[in-house]
C-alpha positions in Angstrom: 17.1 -9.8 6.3 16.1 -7.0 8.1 17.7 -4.7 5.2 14.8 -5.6 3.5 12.2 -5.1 6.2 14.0 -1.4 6.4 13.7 -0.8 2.8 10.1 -2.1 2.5 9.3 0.6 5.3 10.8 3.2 3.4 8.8 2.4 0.0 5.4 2.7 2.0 6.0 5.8 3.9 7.2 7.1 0.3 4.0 5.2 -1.3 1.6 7.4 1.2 3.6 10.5 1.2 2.6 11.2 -2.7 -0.9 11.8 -1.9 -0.9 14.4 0.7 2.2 15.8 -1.0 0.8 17.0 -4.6 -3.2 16.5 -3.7 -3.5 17.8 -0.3 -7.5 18.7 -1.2 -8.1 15.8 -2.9 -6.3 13.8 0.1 -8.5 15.5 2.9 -11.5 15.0 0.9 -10.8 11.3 0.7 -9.9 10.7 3.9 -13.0 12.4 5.0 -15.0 10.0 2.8 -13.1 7.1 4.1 -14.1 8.2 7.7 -17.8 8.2 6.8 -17.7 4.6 5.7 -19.7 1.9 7.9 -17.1 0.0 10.0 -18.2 -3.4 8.4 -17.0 -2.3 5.1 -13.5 -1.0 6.5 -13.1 -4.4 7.7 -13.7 -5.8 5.0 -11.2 -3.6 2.8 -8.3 -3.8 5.4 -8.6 -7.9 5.2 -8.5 -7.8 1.3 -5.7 -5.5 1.6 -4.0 -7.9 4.1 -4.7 -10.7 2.2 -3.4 -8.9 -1.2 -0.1 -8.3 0.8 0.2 -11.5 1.8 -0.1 -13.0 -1.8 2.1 -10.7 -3.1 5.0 -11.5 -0.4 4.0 -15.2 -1.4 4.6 -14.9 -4.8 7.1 -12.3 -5.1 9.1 -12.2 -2.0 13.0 -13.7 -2.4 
């Protein structure tokens, strides 16, 4: 079991590592515009993405 915990780490940090890796600019200027975001709607984007990781480990999981 904890195989797949391992491998699901690895498939993230590869997941976020494209971005900064061929769009470095484009990253940085994202991230910037991400930063300037009011902290209401941050919250609000982390829970959906929470609760779309959820579902998807509901559904999909083994």
């Amino acid at each position: 079991m904890a195989d797949y915990w391992w491998a699901a780490l690895g498939l993230v940090l590869i997941i976020e590592g494209l971005g900064p890796m061929f769009f470095p600019n484009r990253w940085r200027a994202y991230l910037r515009k991400i930063a300037d975001q009011p902290t209401i709607q941050m919250q609000q984007l982390g829970g959906f993405l929470v609760i779309a990781g959820v579902l998807l480990l509901i559904f999909f999981a083994p």
